[in-house]
N, CA, C and O atoms as a CHARMM CRD file, in Angstrom:
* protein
*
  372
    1    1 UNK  N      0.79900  -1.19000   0.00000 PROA 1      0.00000
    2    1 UNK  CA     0.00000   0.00000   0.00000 PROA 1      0.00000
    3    1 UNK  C      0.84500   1.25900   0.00000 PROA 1      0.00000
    4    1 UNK  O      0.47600   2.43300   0.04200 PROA 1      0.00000
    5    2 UNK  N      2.01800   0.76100  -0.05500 PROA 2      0.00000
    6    2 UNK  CA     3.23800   2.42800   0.03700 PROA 2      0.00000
    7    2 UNK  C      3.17700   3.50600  -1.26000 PROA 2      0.00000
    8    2 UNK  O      3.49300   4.68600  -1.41200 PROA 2      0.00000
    9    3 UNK  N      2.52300   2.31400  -2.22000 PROA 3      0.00000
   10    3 UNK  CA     2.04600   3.20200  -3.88100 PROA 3      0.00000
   11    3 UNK  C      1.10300   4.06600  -3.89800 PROA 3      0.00000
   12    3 UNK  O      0.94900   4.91200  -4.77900 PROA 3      0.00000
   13    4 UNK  N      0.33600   3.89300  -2.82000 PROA 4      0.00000
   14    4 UNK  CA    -0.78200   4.92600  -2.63300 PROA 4      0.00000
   15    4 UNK  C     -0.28100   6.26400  -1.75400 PROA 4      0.00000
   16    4 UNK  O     -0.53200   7.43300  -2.04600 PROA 4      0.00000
   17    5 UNK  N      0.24100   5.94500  -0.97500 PROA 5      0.00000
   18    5 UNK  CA     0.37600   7.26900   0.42700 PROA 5      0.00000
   19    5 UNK  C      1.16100   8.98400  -0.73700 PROA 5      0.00000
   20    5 UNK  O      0.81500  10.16400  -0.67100 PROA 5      0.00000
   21    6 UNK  N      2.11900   8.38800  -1.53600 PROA 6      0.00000
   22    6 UNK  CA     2.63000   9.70800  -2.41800 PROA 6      0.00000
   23    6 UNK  C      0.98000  11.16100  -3.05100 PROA 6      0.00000
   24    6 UNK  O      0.75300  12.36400  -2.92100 PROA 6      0.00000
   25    7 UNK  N      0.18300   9.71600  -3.82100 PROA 7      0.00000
   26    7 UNK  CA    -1.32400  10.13500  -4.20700 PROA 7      0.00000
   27    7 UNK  C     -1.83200  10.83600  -2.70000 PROA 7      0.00000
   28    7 UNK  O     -2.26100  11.98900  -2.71900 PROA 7      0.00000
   29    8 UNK  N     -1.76200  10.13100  -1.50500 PROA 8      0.00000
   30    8 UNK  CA    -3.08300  10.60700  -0.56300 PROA 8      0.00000
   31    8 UNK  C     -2.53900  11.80400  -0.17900 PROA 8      0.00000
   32    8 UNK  O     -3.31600  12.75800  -0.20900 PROA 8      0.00000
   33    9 UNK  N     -1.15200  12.05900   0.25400 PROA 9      0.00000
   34    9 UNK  CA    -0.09100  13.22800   0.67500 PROA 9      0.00000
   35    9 UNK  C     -0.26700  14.17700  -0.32900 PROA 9      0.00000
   36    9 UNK  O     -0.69100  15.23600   0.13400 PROA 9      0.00000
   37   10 UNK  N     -0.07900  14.18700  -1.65700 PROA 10     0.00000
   38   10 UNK  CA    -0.86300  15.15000  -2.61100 PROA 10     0.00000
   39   10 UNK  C     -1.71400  15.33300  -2.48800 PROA 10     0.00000
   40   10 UNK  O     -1.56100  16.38800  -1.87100 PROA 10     0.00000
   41   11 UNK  N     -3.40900  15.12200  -2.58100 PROA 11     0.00000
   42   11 UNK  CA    -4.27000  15.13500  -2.43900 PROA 11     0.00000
   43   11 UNK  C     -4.57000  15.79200  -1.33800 PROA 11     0.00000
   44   11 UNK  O     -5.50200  16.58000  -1.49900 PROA 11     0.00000
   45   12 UNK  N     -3.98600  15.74900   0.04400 PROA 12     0.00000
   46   12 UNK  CA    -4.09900  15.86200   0.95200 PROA 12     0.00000
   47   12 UNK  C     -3.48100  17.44100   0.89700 PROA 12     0.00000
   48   12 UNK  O     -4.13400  18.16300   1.65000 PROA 12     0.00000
   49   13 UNK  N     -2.75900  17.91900   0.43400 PROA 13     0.00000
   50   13 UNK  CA    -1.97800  19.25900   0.00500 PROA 13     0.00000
   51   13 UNK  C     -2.53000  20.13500  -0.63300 PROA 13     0.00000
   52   13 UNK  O     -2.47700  21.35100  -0.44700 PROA 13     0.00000
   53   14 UNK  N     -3.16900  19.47000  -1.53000 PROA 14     0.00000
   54   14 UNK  CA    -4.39400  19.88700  -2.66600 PROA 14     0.00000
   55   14 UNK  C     -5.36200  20.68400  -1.75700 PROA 14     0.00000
   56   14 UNK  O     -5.63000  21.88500  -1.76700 PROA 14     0.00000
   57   15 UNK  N     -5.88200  19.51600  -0.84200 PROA 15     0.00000
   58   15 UNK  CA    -7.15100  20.04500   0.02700 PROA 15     0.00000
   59   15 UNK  C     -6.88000  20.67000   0.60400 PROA 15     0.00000
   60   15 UNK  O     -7.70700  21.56700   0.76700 PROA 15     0.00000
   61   16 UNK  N     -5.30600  20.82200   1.56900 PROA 16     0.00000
   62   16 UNK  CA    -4.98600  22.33600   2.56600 PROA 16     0.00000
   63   16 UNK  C     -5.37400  23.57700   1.95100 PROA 16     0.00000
   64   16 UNK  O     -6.01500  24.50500   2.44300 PROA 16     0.00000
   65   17 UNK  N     -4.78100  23.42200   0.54700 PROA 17     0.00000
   66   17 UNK  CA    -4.61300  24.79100  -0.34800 PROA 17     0.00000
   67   17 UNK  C     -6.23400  25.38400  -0.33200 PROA 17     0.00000
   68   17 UNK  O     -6.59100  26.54800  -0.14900 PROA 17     0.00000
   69   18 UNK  N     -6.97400  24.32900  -0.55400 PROA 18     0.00000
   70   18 UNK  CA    -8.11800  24.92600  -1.38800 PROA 18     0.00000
   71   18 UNK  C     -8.66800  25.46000   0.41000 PROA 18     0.00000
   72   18 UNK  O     -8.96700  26.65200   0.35300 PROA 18     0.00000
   73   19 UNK  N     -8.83200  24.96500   1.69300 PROA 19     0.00000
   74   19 UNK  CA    -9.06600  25.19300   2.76300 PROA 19     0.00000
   75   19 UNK  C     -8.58300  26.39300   3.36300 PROA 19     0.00000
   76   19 UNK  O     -9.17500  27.17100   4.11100 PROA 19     0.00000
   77   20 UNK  N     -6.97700  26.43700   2.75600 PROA 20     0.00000
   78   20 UNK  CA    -6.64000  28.52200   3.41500 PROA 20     0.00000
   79   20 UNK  C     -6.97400  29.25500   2.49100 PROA 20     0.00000
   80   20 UNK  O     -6.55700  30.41200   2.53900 PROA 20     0.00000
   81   21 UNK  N     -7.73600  28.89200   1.47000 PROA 21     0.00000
   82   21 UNK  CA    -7.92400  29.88900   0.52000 PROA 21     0.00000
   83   21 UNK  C     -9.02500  30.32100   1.13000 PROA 21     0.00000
   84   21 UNK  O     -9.08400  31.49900   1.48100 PROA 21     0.00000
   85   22 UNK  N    -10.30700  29.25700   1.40900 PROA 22     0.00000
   86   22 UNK  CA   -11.47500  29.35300   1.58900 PROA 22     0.00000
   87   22 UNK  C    -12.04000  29.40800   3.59100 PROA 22     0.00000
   88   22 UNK  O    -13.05700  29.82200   4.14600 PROA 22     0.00000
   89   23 UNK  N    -11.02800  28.89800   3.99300 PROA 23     0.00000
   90   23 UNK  CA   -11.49300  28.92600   5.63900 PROA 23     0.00000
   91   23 UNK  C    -10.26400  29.56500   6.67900 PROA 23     0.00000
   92   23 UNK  O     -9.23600  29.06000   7.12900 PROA 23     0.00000
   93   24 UNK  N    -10.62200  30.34600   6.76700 PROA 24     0.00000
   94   24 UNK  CA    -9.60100  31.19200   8.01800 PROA 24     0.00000
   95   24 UNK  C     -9.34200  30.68400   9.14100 PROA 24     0.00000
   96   24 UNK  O     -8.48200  31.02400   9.95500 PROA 24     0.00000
   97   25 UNK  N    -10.12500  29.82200   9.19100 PROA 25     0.00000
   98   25 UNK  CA   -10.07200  29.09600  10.76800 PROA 25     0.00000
   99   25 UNK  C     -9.07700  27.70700  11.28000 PROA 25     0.00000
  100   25 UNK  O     -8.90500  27.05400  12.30900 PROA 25     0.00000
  101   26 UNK  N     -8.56000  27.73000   9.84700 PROA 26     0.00000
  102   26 UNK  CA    -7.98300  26.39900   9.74700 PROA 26     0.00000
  103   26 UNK  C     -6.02100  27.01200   9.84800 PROA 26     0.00000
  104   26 UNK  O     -5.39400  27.56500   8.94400 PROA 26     0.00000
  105   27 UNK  N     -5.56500  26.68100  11.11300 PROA 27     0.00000
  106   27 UNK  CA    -4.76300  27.18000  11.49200 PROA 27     0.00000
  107   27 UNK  C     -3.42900  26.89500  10.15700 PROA 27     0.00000
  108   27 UNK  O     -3.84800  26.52100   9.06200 PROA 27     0.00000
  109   28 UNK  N     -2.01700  27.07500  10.31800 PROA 28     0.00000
  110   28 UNK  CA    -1.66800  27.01400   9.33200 PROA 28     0.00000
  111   28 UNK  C     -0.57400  25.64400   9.98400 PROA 28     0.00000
  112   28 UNK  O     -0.10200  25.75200  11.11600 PROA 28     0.00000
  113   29 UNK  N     -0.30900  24.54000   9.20000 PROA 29     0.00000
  114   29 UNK  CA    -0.07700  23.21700   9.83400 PROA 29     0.00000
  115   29 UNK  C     -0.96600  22.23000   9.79100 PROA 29     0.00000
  116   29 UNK  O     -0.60000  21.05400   9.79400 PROA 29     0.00000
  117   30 UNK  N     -2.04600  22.53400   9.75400 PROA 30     0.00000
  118   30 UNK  CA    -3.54000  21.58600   9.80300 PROA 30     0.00000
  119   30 UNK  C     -4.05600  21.58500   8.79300 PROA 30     0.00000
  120   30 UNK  O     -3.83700  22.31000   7.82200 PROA 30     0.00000
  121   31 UNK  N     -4.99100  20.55300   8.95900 PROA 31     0.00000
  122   31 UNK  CA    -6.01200  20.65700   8.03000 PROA 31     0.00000
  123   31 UNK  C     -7.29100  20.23300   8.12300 PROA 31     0.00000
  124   31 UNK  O     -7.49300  19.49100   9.08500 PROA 31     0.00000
  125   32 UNK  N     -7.94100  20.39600   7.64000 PROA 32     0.00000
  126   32 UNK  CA    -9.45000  20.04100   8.22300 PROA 32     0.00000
  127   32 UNK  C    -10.04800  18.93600   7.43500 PROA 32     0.00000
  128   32 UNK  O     -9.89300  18.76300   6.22600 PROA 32     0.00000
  129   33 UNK  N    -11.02100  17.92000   8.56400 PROA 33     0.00000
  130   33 UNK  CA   -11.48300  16.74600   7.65800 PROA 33     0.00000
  131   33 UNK  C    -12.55800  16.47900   8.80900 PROA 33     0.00000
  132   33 UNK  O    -12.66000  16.85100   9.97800 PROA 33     0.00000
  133   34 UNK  N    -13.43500  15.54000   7.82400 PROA 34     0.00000
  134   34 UNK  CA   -14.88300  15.87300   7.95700 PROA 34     0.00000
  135   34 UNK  C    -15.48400  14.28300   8.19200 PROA 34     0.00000
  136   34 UNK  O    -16.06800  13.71300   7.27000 PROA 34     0.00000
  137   35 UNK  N    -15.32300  13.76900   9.24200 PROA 35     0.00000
  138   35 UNK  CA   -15.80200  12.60000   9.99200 PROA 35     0.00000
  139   35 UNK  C    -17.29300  12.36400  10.71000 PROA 35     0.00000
  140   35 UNK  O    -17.86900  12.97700  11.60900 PROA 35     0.00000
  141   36 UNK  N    -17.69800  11.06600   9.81400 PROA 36     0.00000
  142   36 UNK  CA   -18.74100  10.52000  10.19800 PROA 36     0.00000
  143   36 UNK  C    -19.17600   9.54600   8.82300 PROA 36     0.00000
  144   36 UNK  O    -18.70600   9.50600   7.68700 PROA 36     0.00000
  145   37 UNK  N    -20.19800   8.85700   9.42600 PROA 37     0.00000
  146   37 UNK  CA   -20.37600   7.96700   8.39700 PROA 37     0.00000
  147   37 UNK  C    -21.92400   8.33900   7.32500 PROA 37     0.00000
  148   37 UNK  O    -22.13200   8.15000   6.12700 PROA 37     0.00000
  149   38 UNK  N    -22.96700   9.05700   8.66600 PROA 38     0.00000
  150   38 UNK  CA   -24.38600   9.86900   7.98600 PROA 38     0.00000
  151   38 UNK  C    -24.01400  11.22600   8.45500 PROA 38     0.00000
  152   38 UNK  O    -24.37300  12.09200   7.65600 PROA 38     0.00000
  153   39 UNK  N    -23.51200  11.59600   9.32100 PROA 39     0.00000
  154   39 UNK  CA   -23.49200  13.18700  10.08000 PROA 39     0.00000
  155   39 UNK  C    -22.06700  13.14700  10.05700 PROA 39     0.00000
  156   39 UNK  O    -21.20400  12.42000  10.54800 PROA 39     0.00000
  157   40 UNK  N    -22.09200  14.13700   9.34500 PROA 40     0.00000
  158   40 UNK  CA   -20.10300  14.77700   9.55200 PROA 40     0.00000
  159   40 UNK  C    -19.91500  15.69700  10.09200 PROA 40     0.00000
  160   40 UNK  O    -20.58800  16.72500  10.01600 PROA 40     0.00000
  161   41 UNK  N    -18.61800  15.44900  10.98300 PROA 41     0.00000
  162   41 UNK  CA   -18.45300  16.41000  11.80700 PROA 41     0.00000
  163   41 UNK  C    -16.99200  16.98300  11.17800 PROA 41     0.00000
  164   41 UNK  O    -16.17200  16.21900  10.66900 PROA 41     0.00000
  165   42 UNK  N    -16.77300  18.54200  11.29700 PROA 42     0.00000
  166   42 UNK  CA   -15.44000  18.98200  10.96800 PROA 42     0.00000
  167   42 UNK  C    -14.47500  19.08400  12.05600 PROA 42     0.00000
  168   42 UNK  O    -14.60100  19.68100  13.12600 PROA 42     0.00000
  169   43 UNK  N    -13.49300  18.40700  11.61200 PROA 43     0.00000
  170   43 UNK  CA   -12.41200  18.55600  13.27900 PROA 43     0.00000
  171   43 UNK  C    -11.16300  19.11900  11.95300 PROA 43     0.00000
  172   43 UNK  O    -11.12600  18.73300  10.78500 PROA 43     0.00000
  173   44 UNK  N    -10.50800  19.83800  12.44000 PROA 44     0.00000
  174   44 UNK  CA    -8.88500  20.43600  12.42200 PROA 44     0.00000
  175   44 UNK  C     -7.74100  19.68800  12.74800 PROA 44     0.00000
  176   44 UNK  O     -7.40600  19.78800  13.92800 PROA 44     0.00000
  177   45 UNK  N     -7.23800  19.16500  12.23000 PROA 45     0.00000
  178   45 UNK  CA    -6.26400  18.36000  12.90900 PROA 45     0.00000
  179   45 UNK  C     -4.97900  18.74800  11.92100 PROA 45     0.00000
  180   45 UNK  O     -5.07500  19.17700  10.77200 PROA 45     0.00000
  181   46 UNK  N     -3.54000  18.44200  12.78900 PROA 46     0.00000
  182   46 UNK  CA    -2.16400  18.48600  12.71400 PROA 46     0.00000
  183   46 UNK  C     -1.99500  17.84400  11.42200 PROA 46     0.00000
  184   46 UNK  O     -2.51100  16.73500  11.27700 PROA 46     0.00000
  185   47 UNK  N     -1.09900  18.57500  10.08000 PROA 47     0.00000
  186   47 UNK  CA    -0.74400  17.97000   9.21500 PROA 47     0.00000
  187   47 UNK  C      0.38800  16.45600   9.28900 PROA 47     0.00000
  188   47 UNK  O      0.56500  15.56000   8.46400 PROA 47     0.00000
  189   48 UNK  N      1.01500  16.70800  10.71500 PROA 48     0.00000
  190   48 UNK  CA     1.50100  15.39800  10.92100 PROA 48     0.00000
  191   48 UNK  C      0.95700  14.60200  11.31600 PROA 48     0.00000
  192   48 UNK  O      1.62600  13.91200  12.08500 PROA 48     0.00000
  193   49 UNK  N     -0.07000  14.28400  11.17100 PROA 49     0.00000
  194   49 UNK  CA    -1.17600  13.01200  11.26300 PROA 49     0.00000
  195   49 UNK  C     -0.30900  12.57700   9.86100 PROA 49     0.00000
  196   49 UNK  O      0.79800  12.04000   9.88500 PROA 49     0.00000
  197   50 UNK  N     -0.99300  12.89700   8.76300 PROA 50     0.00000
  198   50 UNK  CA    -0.65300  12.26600   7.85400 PROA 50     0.00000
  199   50 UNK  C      0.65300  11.22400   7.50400 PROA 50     0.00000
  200   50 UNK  O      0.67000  10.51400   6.49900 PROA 50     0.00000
  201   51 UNK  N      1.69100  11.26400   8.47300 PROA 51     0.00000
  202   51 UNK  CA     2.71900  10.72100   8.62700 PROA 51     0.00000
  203   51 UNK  C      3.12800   9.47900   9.57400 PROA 51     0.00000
  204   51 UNK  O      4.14300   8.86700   9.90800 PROA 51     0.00000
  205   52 UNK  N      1.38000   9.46700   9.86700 PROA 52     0.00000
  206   52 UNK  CA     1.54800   8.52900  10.94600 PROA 52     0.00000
  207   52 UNK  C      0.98700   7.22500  10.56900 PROA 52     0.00000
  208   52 UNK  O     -0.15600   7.52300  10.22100 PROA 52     0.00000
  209   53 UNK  N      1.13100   5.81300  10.41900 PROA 53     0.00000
  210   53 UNK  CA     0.36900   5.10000   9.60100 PROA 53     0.00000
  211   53 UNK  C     -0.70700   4.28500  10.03300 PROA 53     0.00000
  212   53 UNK  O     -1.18400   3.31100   9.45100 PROA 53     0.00000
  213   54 UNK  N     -1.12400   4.91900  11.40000 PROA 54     0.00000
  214   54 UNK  CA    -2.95100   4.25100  11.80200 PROA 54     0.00000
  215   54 UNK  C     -3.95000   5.72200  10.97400 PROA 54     0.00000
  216   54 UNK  O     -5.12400   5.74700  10.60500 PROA 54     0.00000
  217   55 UNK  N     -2.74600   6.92100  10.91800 PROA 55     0.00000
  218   55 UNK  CA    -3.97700   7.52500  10.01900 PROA 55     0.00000
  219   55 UNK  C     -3.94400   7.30600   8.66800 PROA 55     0.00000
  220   55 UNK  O     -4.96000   7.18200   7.98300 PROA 55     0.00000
  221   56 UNK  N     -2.82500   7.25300   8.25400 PROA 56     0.00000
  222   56 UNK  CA    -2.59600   6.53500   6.97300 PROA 56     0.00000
  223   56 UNK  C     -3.64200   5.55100   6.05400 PROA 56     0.00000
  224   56 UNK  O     -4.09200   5.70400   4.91900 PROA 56     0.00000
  225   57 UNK  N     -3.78400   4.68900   6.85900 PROA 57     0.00000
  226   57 UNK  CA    -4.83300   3.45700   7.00200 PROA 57     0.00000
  227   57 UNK  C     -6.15700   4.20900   6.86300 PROA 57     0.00000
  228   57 UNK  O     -6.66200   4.54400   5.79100 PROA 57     0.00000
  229   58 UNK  N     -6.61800   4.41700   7.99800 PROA 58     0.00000
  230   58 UNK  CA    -7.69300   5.39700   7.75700 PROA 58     0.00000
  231   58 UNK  C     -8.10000   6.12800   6.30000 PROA 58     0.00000
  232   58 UNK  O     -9.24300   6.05200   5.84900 PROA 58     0.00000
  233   59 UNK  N     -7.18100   6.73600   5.72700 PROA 59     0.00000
  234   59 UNK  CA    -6.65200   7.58000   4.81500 PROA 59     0.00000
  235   59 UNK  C     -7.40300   6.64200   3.51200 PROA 59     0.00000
  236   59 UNK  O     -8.37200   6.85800   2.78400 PROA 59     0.00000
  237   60 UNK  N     -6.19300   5.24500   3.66800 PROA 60     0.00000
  238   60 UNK  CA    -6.61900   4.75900   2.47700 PROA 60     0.00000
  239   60 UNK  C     -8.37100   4.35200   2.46200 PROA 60     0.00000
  240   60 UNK  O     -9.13900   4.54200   1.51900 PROA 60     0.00000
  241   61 UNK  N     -8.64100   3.85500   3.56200 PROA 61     0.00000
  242   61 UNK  CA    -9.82900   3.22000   3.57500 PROA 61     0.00000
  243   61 UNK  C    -11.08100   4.34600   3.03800 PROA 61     0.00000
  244   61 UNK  O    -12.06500   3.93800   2.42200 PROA 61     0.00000
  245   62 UNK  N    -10.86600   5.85500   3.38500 PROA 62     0.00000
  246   62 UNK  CA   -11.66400   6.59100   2.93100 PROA 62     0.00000
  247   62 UNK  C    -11.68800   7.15100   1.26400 PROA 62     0.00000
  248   62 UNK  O    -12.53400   7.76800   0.61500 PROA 62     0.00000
  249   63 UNK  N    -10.14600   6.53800   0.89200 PROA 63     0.00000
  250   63 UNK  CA    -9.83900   6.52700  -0.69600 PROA 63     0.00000
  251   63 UNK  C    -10.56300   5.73800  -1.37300 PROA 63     0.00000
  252   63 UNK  O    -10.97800   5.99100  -2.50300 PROA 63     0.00000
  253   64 UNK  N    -10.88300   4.22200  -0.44600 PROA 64     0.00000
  254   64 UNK  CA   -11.88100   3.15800  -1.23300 PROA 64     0.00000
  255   64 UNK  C    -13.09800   3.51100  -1.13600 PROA 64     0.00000
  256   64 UNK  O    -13.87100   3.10200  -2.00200 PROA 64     0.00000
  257   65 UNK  N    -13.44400   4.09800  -0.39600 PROA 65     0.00000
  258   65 UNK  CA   -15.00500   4.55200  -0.06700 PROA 65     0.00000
  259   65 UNK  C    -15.34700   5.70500  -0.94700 PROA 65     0.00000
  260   65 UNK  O    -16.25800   5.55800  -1.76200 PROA 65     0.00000
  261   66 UNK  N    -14.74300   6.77500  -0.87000 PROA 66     0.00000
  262   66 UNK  CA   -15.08400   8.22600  -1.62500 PROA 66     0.00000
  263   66 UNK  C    -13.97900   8.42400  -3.17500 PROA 66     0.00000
  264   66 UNK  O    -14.36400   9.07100  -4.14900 PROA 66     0.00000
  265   67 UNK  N    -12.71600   7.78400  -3.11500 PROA 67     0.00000
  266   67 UNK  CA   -12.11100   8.54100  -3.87600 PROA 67     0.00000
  267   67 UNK  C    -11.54800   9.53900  -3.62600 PROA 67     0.00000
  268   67 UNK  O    -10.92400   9.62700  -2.56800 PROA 67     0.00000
  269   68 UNK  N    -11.60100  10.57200  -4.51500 PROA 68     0.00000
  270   68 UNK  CA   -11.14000  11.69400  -4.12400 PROA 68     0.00000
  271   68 UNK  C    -11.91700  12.95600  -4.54700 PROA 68     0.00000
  272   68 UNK  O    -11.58100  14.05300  -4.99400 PROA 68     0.00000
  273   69 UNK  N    -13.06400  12.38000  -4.23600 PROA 69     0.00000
  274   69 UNK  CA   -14.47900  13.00000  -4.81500 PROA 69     0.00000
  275   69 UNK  C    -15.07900  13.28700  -2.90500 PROA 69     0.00000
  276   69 UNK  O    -15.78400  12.44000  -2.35600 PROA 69     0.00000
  277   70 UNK  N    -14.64100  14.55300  -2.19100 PROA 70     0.00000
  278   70 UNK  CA   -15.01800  15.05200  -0.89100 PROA 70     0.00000
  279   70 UNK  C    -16.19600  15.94600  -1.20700 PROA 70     0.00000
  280   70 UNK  O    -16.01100  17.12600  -1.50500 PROA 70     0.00000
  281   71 UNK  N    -17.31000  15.45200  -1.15200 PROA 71     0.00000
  282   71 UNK  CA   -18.26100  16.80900  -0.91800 PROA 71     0.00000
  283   71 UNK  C    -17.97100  17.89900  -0.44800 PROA 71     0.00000
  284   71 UNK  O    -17.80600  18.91200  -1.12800 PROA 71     0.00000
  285   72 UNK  N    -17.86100  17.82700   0.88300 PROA 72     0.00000
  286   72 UNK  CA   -17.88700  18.55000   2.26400 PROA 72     0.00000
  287   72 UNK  C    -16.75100  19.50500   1.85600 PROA 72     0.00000
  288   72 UNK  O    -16.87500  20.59000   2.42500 PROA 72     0.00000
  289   73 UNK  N    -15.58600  19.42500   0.97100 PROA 73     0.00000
  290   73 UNK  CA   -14.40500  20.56900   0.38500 PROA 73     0.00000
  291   73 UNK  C    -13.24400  20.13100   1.46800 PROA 73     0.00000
  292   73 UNK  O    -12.10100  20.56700   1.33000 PROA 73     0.00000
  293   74 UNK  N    -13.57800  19.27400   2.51900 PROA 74     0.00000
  294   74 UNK  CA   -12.19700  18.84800   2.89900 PROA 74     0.00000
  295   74 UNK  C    -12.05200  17.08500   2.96700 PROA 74     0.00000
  296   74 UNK  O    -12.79500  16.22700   2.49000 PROA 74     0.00000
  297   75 UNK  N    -11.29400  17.00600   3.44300 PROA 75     0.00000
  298   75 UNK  CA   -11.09500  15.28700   3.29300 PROA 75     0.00000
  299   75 UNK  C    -12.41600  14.80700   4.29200 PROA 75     0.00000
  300   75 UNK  O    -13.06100  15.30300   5.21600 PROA 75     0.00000
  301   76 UNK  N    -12.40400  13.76500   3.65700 PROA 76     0.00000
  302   76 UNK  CA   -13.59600  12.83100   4.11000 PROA 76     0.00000
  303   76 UNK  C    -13.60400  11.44900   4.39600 PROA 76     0.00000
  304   76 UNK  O    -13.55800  10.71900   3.40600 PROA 76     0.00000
  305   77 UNK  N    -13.66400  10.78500   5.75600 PROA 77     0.00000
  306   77 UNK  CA   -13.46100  10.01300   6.37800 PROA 77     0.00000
  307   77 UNK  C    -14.61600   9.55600   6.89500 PROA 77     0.00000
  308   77 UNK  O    -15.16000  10.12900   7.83900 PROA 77     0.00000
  309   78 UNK  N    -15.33400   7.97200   6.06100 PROA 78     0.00000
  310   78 UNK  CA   -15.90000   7.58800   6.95400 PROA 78     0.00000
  311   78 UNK  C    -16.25900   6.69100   7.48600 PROA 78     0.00000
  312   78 UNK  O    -16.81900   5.66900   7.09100 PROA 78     0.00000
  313   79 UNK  N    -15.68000   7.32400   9.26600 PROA 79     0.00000
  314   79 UNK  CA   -15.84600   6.04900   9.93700 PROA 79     0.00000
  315   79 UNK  C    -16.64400   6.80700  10.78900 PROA 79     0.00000
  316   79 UNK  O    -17.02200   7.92100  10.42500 PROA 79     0.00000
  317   80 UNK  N    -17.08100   6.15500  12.34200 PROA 80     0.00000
  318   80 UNK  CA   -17.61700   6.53000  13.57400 PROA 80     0.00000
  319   80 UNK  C    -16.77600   7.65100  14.04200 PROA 80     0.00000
  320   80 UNK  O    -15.58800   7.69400  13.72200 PROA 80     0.00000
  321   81 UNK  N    -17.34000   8.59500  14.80800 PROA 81     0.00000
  322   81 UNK  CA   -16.90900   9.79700  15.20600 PROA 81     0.00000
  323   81 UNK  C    -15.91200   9.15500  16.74700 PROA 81     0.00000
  324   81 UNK  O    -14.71500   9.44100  16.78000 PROA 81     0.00000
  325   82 UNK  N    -16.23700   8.71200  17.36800 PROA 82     0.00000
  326   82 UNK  CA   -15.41100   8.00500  18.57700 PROA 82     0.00000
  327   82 UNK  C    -14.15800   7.15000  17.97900 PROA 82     0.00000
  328   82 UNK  O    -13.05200   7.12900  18.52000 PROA 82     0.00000
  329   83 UNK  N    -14.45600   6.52300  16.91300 PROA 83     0.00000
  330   83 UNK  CA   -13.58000   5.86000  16.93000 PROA 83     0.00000
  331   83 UNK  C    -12.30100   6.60700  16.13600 PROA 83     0.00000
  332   83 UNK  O    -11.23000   6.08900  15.81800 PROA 83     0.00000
  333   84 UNK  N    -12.64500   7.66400  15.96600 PROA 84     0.00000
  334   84 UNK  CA   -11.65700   8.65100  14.79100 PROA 84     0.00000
  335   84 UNK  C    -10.71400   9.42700  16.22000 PROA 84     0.00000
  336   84 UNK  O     -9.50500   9.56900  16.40600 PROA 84     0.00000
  337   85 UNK  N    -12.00600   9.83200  17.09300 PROA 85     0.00000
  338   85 UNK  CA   -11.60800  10.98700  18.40400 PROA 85     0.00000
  339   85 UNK  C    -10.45400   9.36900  19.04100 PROA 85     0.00000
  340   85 UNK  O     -9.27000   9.47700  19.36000 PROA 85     0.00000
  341   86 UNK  N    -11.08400   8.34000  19.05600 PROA 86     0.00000
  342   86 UNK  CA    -9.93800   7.76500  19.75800 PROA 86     0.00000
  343   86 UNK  C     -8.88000   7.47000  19.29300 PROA 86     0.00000
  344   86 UNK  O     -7.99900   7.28700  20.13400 PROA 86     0.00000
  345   87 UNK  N     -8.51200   7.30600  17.92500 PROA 87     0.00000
  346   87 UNK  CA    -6.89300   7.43900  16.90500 PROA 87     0.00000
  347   87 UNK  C     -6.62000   8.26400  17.36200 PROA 87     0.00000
  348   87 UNK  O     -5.88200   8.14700  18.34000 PROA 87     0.00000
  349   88 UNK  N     -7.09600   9.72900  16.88500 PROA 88     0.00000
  350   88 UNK  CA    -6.02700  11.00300  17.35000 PROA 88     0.00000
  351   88 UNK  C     -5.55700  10.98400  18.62100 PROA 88     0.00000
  352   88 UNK  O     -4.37300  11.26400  18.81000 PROA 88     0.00000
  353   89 UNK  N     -6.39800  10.65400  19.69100 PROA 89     0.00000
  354   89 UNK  CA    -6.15200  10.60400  20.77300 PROA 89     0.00000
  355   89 UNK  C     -4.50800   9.83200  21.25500 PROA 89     0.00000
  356   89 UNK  O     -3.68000  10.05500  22.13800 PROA 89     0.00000
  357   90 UNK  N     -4.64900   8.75800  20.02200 PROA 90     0.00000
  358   90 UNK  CA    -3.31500   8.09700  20.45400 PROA 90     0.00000
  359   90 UNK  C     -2.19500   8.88500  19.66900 PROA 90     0.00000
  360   90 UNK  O     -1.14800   8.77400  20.30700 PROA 90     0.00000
  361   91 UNK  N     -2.01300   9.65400  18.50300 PROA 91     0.00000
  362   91 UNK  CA    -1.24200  10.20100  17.90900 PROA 91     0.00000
  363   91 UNK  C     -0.51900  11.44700  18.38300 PROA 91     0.00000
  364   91 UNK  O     -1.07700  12.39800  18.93200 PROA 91     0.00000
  365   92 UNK  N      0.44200  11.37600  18.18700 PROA 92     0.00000
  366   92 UNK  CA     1.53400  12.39600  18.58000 PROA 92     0.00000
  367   92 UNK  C      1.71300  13.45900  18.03900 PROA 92     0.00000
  368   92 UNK  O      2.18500  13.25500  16.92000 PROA 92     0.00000
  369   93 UNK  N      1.54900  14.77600  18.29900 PROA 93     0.00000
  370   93 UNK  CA     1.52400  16.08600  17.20300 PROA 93     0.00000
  371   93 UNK  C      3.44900  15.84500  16.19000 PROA 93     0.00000
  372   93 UNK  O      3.78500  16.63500  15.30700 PROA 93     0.00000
C-alpha cells in the first residue's frame, strides 16, 4: 500500500490549499477533515497526522469509499466519530 500514500499526501496538500484559501479558521499546519459515516463532523487536525500510519490506514480506507471525490471541500473520512476521536487521541503532534 506504500504506492498509494505519495497520491493521498498530494491530495491531501491539494485540500490544505483549497481550505486557506477558503477557511480562516484552519490554522496554518492543519487541516481540516470531515468525519462521520451519515453526520459529519469537521475537526482540524495536525498535518503530521498524515505521517503517521494508523492515520494513513484510515486515509486509504476513505480513498476506497469516496475517492477523491469530498463533498464537504475537505477530506472525508468515513468512519464513527469516537472511533476517529480515539486514533487522534493516540497520535503524537
Amino acid at each position: 500500500m506504500g504506492f498509494r500514500l505519495p497520491s493521498v499526501i498530494l491530495h491531501a496538500k491539494q485540500v490544505l490549499k483549497l481550505q486557506s484559501r477558503n477557511q480562516t479558521d484552519v490554522p496554518k499546519g492543519h487541516i481540516a477533515v470531515y468525519v462521520g459515516e451519515i453526520q459529519k463532523t469537521r475537526f482540524v487536525v495536525p498535518i503530521s497526522y498524515l505521517n503517521h500510519p494508523s492515520f494513513v490506514d484510515l486515509l486509504n480506507l476513505a480513498e476506497e469509499e469516496f475517492g477523491f471525490n469530498h463533498p464537504m471541500g475537505g477530506l472525508t473520512i468515513p468512519c464513527d466519530e469516537d472511533a476517529f476521536l480515539h486514533l487522534t487521541s493516540q497520535l503524537k503532534d
